[in-house]
N, C-alpha and C positions, 0 to 999 in steps of 0.2 A: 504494500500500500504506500503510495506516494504521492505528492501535491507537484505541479505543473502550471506554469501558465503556459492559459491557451492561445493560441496565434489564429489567424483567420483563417490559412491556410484546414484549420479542423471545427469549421462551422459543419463539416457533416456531420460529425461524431458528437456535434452539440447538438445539432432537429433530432439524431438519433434518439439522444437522452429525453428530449423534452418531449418526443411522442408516447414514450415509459413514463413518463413522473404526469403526463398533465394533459386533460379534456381538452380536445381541438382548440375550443375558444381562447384557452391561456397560453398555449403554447407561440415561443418569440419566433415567428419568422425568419427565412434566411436576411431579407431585408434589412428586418428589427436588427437582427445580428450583426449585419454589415455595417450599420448605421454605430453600433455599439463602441463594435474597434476603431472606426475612424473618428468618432468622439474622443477615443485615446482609454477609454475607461479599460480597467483588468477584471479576467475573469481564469479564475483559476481553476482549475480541474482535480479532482479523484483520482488515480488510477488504481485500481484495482487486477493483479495480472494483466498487466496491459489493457486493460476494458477502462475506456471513464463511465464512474459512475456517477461521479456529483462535480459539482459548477456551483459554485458563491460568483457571483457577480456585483461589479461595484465603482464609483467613481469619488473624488476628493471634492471639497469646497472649503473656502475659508471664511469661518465665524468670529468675530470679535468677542462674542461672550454667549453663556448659554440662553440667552434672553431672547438674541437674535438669534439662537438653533429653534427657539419657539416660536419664536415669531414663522422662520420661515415652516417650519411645521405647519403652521395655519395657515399663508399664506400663500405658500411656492410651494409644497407637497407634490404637487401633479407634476410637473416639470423637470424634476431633478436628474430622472433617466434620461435625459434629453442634453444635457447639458454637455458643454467642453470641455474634458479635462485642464484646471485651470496651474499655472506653474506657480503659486501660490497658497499654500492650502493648511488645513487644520485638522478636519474632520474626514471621515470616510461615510459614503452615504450608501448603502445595501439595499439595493433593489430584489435582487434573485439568488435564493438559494434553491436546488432541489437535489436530489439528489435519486437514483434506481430505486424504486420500492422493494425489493431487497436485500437493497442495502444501507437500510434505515436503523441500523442499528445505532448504538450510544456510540463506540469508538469512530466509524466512521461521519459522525452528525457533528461530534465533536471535534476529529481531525481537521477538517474542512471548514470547520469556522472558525476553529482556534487560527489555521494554515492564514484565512482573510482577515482576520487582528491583528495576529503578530505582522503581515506585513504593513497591516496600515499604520501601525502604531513603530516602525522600522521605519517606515516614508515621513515621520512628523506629525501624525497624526494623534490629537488629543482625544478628538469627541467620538462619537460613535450614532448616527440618525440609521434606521432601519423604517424599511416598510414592510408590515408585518399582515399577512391574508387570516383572515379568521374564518374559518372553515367549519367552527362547530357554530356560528352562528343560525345555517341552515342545514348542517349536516354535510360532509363530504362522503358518497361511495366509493368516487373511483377510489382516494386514498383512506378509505373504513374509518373517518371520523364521522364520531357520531352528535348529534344533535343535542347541546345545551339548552333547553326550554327557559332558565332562568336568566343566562346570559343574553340572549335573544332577545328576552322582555325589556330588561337592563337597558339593551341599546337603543331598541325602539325608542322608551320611555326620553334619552335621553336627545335623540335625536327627532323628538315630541318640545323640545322644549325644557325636559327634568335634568336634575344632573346627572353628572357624568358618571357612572358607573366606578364602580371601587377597585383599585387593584385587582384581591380577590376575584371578584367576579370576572373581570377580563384574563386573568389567568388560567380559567377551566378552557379556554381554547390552549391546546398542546404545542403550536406557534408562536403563539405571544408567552407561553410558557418558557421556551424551549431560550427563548432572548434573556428573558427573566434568571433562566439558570445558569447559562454562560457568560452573559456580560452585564446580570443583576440590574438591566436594563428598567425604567420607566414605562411606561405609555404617555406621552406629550398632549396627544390626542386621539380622537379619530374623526376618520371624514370620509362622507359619507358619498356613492355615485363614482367614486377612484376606475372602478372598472366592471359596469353594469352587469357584464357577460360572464363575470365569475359568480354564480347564482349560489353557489357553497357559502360564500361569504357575504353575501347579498349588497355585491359591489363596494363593501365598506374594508378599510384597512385601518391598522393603528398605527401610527407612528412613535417608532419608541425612541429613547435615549438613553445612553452611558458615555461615562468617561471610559478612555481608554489609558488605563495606567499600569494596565499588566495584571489587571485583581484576576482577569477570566483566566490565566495559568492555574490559582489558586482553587477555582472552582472547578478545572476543568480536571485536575487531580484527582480530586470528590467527587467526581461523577465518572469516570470513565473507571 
């Protein structure tokens, strides 16, 4: 088992992956993909006996302080995948992880993210923004999560106008867990309409946040 970054030259062996991990509608296009590398952003690869199994994907930005990582949490969320690798930077911003269904275990979930830390946090990187899919919100089959009834409500309610749902509760999705246990990540927000077509999540994502100081080595000891 070993980490790689990937070159464009292996966009096949990336549609590969993503038609294993993810329903038509989510899966990134050779396009998206093209589009990805020539932005300059890194995405690093699994290798499993020469097989890639998982891809963390990812690009930098620079924040002046965590106020403005909220800010732009609420306000630029949508755009970030889009952006230019910029030659100035602070934080790393994680759009895509997934990884072969199986090979979802703990060693390999955690290789792979600990592999996109350590290098962001190698490159200068303090903060840590993630976009996180909540899947138990309406149940995911293809990947057998299942349906939180309480969390669901929670979101509704909040995206009704009530507040914002509690840690806890945003933590029964195993995604927004899975942040939670590696880099003791926040939730900043969520926002709601990110990407209609992912019906699992019911187009809503959270935005999380960590410093990146090196704590995830310490957790990732504990759990693996």
């Amino acid at each position: 088992m070993y980490i790689s970054q990937l070159e464009e030259k292996e966009i096949d062996q990336i549609l590969a992956l993503e038609a294993k991990c993810f329903t038509p509608s989510l899966r990134a296009s050779r396009e998206t993909l093209v589009q990805r590398f020539s932005l300059g952003h890194i995405m690093l690869g699994l290798y499993v006996e020469e097989r890639l199994v998982g891809v963390a994907s990812f690009s930098y930005r620079w924040f002046g302080s965590k106020e403005d990582t909220k800010a732009f949490a609420e306000d630029e969320w949508r755009p970030f995948y889009q952006l230019q690798m910029p030659k100035v930077f602070n934080t790393v911003l994680i759009y895509n992880v997934e990884l072969l269904p199986s090979r979802r275990g703990r060693v390999q979930v955690y290789t792979l993210l600990n592999a996109m830390m350590q290098r962001a946090f190698e490159d200068g990187c303090q903060h840590l923004i993630g976009i996180s899919r909540i899947p138990s919100y309406n149940g995911d089959a293809f990947n057998h999560i299942a349906q939180k009834p309480l969390l669901k409500a929670a979101v509704d309610r909040y995206f009704s106008g009530g507040e914002r749902p509690g840690e806890k509760v945003l933590e029964q999705d195993p995604l927004v867990m899975l942040y939670k246990n590696i880099g003791n990540c926040e939730v900043l927000t969520l926002v709601n309409d990110y990407l209609p077509e992912d019906r699992p999540s019911g187009g809503i994502r959270a935005i999380v946040y960590t410093e990146l100081n090196g704590q995830w080595k310490t957790n990732l000891r504990r759990s693996v």
